[in-house]
Structures are given as C-alpha cells and as structure tokens.
N, C-alpha and C positions, 0 to 999 in steps of 0.2 A: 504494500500500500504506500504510495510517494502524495499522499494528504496528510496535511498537520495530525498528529495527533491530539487528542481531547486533552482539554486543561478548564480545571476545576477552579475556581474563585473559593478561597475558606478566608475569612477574617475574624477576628476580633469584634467582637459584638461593642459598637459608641458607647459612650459613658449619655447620661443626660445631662451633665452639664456640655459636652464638647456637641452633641445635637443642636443643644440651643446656640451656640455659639456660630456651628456653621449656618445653620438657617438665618440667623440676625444678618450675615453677611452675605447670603443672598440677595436677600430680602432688603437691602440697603446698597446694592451695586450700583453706579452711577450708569445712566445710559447709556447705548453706544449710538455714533453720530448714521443714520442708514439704518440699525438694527431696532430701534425703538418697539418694532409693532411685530419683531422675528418669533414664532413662536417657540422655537427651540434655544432660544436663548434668552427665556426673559428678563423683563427690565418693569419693578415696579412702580419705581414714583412714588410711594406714597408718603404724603407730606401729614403732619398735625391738622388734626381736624375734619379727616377726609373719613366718608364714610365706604367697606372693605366686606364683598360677600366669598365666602370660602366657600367654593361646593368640590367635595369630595364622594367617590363610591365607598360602602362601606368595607370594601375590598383592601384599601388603602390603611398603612399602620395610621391610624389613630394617635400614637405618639406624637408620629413629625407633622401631621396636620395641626395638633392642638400647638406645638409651637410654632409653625406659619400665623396661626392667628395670634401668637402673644408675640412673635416677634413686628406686625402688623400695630399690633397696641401697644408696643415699646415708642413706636415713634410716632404715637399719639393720636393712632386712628379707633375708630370703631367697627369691630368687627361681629359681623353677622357669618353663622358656619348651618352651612346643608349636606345634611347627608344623605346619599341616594344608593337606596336598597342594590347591589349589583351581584346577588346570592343567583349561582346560576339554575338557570329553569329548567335543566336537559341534561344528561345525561354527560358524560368527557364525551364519549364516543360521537355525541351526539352536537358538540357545541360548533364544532365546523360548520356544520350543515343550516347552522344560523345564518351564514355570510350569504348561503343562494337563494336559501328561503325568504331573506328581508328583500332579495327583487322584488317588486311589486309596486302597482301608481302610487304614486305619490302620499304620502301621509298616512296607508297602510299598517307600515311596520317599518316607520321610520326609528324607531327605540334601538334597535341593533348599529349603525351609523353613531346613532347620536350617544348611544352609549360610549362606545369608544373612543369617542374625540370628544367633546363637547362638554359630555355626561349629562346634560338637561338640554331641553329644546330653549334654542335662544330667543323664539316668538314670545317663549311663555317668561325668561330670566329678562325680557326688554320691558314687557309690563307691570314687571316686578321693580325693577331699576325705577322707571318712571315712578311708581308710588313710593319706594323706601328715601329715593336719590342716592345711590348709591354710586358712588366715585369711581369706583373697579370692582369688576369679580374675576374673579380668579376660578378657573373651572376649565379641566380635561389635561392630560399630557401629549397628546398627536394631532396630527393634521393640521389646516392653514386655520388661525382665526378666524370665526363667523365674520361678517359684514354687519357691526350693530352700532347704534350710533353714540356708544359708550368706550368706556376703554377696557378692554378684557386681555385676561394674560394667561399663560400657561403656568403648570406647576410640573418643572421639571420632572424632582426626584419624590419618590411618593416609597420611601420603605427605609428603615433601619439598613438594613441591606448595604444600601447603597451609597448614605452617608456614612459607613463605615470601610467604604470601599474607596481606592485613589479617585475615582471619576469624579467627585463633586469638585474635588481640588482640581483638575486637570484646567491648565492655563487656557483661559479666551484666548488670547495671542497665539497659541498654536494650533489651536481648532480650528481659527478663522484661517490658518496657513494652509491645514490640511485639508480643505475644504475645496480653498483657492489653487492648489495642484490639481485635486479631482476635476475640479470644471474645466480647469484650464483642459487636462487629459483628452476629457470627453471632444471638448471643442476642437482639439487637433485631429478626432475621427473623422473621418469619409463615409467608411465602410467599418460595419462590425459583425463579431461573429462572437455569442455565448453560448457556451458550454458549460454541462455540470454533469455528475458520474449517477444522478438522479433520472437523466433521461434528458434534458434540456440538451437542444441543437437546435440556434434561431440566426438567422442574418437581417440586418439592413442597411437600406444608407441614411447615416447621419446628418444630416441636412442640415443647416442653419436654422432653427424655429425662431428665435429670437428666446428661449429660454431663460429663465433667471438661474442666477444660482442660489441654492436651498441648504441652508447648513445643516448640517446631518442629515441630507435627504437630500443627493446630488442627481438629478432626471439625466438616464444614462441614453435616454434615446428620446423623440420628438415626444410633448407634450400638446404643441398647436399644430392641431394637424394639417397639411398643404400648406402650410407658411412657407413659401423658399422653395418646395420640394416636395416631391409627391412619395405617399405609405407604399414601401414593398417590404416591411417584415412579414417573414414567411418563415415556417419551421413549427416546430415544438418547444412548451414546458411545459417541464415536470416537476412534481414534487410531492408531499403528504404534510405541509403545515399551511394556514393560512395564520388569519390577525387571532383569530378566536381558538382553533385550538387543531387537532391531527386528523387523517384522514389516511384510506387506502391510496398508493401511489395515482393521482390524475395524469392525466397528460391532454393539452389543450392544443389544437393543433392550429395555426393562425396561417393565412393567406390577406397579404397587405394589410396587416395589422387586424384585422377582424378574425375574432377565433369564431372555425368554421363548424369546427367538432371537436366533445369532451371526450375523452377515453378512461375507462377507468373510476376512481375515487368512491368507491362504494356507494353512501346514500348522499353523498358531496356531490359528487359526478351525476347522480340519478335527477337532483332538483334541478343542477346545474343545465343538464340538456332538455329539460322542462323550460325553464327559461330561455335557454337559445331557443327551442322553437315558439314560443310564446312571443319575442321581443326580437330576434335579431333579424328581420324583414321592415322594422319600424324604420319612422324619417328620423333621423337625428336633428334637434332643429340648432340653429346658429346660434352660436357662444360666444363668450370673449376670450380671447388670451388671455394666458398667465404669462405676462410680462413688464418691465418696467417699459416698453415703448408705447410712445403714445401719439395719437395721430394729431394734426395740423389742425389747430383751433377745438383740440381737447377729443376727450375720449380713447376708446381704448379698437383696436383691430380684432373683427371678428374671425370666429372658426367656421365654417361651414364642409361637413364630412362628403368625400367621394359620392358616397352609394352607400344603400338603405344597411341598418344594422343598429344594435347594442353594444355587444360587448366586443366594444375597440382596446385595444391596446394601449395604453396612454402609458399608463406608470412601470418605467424602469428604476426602479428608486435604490440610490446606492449607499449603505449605513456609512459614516466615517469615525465614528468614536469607538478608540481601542477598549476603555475601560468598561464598556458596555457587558451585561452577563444578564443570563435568565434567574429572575429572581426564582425561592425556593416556590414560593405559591404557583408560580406560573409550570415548573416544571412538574408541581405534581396537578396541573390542573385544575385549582381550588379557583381559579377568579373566573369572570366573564369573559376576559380578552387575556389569553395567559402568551399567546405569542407577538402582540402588538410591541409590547418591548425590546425584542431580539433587533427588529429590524432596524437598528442605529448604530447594530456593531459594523464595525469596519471590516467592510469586505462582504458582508453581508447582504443578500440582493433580495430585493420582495418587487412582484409585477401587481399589477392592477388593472381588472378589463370589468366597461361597464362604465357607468355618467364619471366623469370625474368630477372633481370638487366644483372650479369655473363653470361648469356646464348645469348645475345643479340648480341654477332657479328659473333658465329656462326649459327644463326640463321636469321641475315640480309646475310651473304653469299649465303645460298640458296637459297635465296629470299621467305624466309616464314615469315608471320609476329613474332615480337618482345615484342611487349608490353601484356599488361596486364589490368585486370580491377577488381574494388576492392566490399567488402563489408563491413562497418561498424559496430562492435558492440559497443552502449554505455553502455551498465548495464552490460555486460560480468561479469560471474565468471567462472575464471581460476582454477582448481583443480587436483594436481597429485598423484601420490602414489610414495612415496620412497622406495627404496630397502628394508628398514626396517618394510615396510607398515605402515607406518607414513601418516597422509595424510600433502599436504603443497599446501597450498592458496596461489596464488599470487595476482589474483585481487579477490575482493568480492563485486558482483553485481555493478561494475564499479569502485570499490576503492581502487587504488593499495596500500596490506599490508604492501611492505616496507615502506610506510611512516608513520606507527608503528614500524616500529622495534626499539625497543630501543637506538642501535648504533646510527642509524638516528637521534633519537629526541636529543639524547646529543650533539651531532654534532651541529641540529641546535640551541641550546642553545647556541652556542657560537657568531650566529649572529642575535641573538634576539629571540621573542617571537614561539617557534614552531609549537605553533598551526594558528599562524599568517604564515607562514611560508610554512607549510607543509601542509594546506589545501586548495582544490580546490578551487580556485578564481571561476571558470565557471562547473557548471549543468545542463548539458541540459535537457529541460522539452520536456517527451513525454505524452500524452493522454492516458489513462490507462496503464501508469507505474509509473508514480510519481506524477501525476497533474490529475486533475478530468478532467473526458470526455471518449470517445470512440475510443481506439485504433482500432478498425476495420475504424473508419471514418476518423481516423489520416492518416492510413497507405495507405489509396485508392487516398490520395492527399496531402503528407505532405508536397510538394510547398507549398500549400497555408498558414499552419498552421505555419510553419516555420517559411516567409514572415514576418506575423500578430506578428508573436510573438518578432521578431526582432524591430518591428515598435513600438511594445511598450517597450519595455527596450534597450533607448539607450544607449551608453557604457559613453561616456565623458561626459560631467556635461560645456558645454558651457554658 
C-alpha cells in the first residue's frame, strides 16, 4: 500500500481555565481588512452594549458554548443562547440517506440543509432579530452566510476536542498563505484529471469562471457554469461518506458535469436515482455568480445552464487545514452531520451535485428543490496540465502539496516546528487502502467499521 498510513489525534483533555482563555481571544480578534463577512474565519465585533444570540445544536459541548456566551459578556454585551434539538431521527445506517431524501420543492424538508449550516431557518432568526434587536447571532459552523440584513457569524470550533488540539492556535498568517498557493495551483490548471483508489476517475477543462477564492474551501473546478468556457467533466465518483454520515460504495457517473446515472450506494443510491428521474429533465433557471466581479453600473453576472437537469456538478471543494481531525462523536456517529467536519482537512476533497448555494432563491421561487448532496474523497489526487504542459499536483493521494511549498515551510518557521505544524494531525484509515483488510467488505458497510474504529482510538486522554 504506497497511501499514508492512518494517524490518530490523542490529546490532553483543556483545563477550564485555558478554554476560557482561548475563546476570550477568539472572540476579541480584530478584523481582517477583505475577511470581515468570511465564514471560516470569523471576526466578531462585539462592542459594550451590543445585544448577542448564540444558537447552538444540542450536539455541541455545552462547555465551550456556555463560555462563547461569557466571553461575549466579558466585553459587555448581552447574550441570548438557543439551543436546537439535533438528536438524530434514523438510524447510523440510515442518516446518509437524509442528504437524497431532503430533495424535494422547496420548503418540504428544508430542516436537513439548514440543519447543517445554519442550524435555524434564517426567515424565522430575521423576525426574531427585528423584535429582540439583536446586534449578531452567531449560529452554524459550514457553508457561505445567509443573505440577512443583520450581521451573522460563524462558530468555528464547537468541542473540547479541539481547543485542546494545535488547530485553534494554528497562525491566520499561514492559513491565508496556504490557501493562496491552492488557488493560485488550481488557477494555473487547463486540464485536470482526479483520481482516488475508491473508484473516482473524472477529467475537465478548467476554464476561467471568475471564481473567488474560499478559505478552507478552495473550488477545485468551475463553480459559474459557461462563464469563459463551456462543462465537459465527464467520468466517475466514488465513495461511501457524504456530510451526514456512510453509505455502501456509490458511484455517480457524470457526462458534462451533469451526473447521468447512480450506481451502487445501497438505500443512498436507491432515493438518489428517485430523484435523478424525478428532477434531472427540469429547467435550471438563471442565477448569479459566486464572484467578487461585478458588472458596469452594478450588479452581479448571471449563470444560465446548457441543457435541462439537476444534479450538476458544481462543488469541487478542496479542505486546506492540516490540524483538522474527526471529532470522537462524529466517528462513532452520535450527531446529525458527523462527517461535515472532515471536509476542511487538507487534502481532503468532498463534491456537490444539485442547486448550489447562489442558485438557491431562484430556485426556492419556483418551488423546485434547493439543496444538494455530496461525495467524499479521502486519498484524492488532484492533477492538471498548464498552459505550458507543465503538469501541477495539488493534492497527492490525499496530501495537499502546498504544504510543501517552500514559501509555506518558511513561513511556518516563524511559529515553530513545520513539520509539527504542517502535518496532518488526522488519517483516516480505510480497509484496502492504507490499513490491512478488504475494501470490498469495508465498502458494503462502513457504518460499522467506522463505529469500531472510532471506539478504539479515543481523541482526549481523560
């Protein structure tokens, strides 16, 4: 086997005094000039006097939330705290199968989306806001912030776990470097071609969309579709995780970015191909870019898709933080979304076919479904061709290069050890890919292997 082998995160369980400490200093980081409104790197604001709503799942330690809210009332605000039931309703085996089921028009079953990103509907937290007045809320760890016309912020780190792990510490200054390699990377593709030992074999051309760059969530392929360039990814992925939880190996087979046919995935793959025939004959209707350009006398450039469908291909989405690991709740399955967290580690790759985010209110207007459902690659290797026919690696078999690049390592020399530093804290072990045993017996039930494996490498050192 020539893939990393698995490596386990065990720490030291935080004291409560050094908890409250590092959240005070979150929770007081000055803004960054451009990043203000980033959801993966938030930036509070809050000033004395200001009124502060905390909404957390009850999945979330309870500890570090209740000091997000006194470190909020250290600097003299008032905080209001919700917490929202996220006790899951289905089975492990069963919680994937969430992600195909919540297709549906519009406002159906909209609860699974908003669970995971959001965690409350933002129609219902804006007429909330309007009667309490409330300054900020604070609510969800994923995805781009709603569009409300308040100011709302993400909550990064949500476990003991984690502030007891190097990531909380790990320097802005080198995130933002290691960010700005990846993009740069992608941007220097033409032509790419990913592979994984899971089954994935896809090519495209990489076009110019006008992309932004996304800090820890680098779009490793077009996001505005026909901007610049017209969709021929064509090929296969595969895998058995999505955001919510495992599944028998799928395989989704894509012809110019529209996946034509599901193969596989047990009762994943079964709703999943319910939905493609239900929804991918539909018109896709015209959306806006996701990008910082803007057209002559204001406004934003719209998308408008080839030919009729759903579940387009949008999100190549590439993790760039080394220090990332699956917390213990998530690897034995105990939350709602136990693998939405993985997908930030570096080198780490999750796709996304179905409305994306932008596309999302013209697509609740006509009452067609919204959301989306994902697949996982962990060993991904990402490979393009440059103009020059250059070839340029960005992941290699799960290990994102920029944390080779030179620039990077010197950089992190200035806050210690780099290979301390810039190495994957978390690797995940699969069954004939890096750890002895039978990927065919993995793949038919990796609940269960998952589970076990969780059970025996706990993360804290109690």
């Amino acid at each position: 086997m020539d893939y990393p082998a698995p490596r386990y995160p065990s720490f030291k369980e935080i004291s409560p005094e050094e908890l409250r400490s590092k959240i005070r200093t979150i929770v007081s980081r000055p803004e960054v000039e451009g990043l203000a409104n980033q959801p993966h790197a938030p930036r509070y604001g809050v000033k004395e006097g200001n009124r502060v709503l905390v909404v957390s799942l009850s999945e979330f330690d309870q500890a570090v939330i209740g000091e997000f809210a006194g470190a909020f009332r250290n600097l003299g605000a008032t905080v209001d705290m919700m917490t929202v039931d996220s006790t899951p309703s289905v089975s492990k085996e069963k919680l994937a199968v969430l992600e195909a089921s919540s297709i549906e028009p519009s406002g159906e079953k909209e609860a699974v989306y908003t669970r995971m990103t959001n965690l409350v509907n933002p129609k219902a937290i804006t007429q909330l806001v309007d009667f309490m007045k409330y300054d900020l809320v604070v609510s969800g760890t994923a995805g781009p912030l709603p569009r409300v016309p308040f100011r709302w912020a993400r909550m990064e780190y949500i476990s003991r776990e984690e502030y007891s792990s190097p990531q909380v510490d790990f320097p802005f200054e080198l995130q933002l470097l290691i960010d700005r390699k990846v993009y740069e990377s992608i941007k220097r593709c033409v032509k790419v071609r990913v592979t994984d030992p899971e089954g994935t074999d896809f090519t495209f051309t990489n076009y110019d969309d006008g992309r932004p760059m996304a800090l820890t969530h680098e779009y490793g392929k077009t996001i505005n579709f026909g901007h610049n360039g017209k969709e021929d990814c064509s090929g296969v992925i595969a895998g058995t995780l999505n955001h919510l939880g495992a599944f028998p190996r799928v395989k989704a087979h894509l012809n110019d970015s529209l996946v034509v046919r599901v193969e596989g995935g047990g009762e994943y793959g079964d709703v999943w191909r319910q939905k493609l025939e239900d929804y991918n004959k539909m018109d896709f209707p015209e959306f806006p870019m996701r990008t910082e350009m803007a057209l002559p006398g204001g406004g934003v450039p719209k998308v408008k898709m080839s030919m009729p469908g759903f579940f387009w291909y949008w999100e190549c989405a590439i993790g760039t933080v080394p220090g990332v690991f699956r917390l213990e709740r998530e690897g034995k399955m105990m939350n709602f979304a136990n693998f939405l967290h993985d997908r930030k580690r570096a080198g780490y790759l999750h796709h996304g076919f179905g409305g994306s985010n932008n596309s999302a209110k013209p697509l609740m207007e006509k009452g067609l479904p919204w959301t989306h459902v994902h697949i996982h690659n962990m060993f991904a290797t990402y490979e393009g061709t440059a103009k020059d026919g250059s070839k340029v690696k960005v992941i290699d078999k799960g290990h994102l290069t920029a944390l080779d690049d030179p620039e990077v390592v010197a950089m992190a020399k200035k806050f210690g050890d780099p290979k301390a530093l810039l190495g994957e804290v978390w690797i995940p072990a699969v069954p004939g890919v890096n750890v002895e045993g039978s990927y065919e017996e993995y793949s038919a039930n990796p609940t269960k292997w998952i589970v076990e494996d969780a059970r025996r490498h706990p993360v804290l050192k109690r």
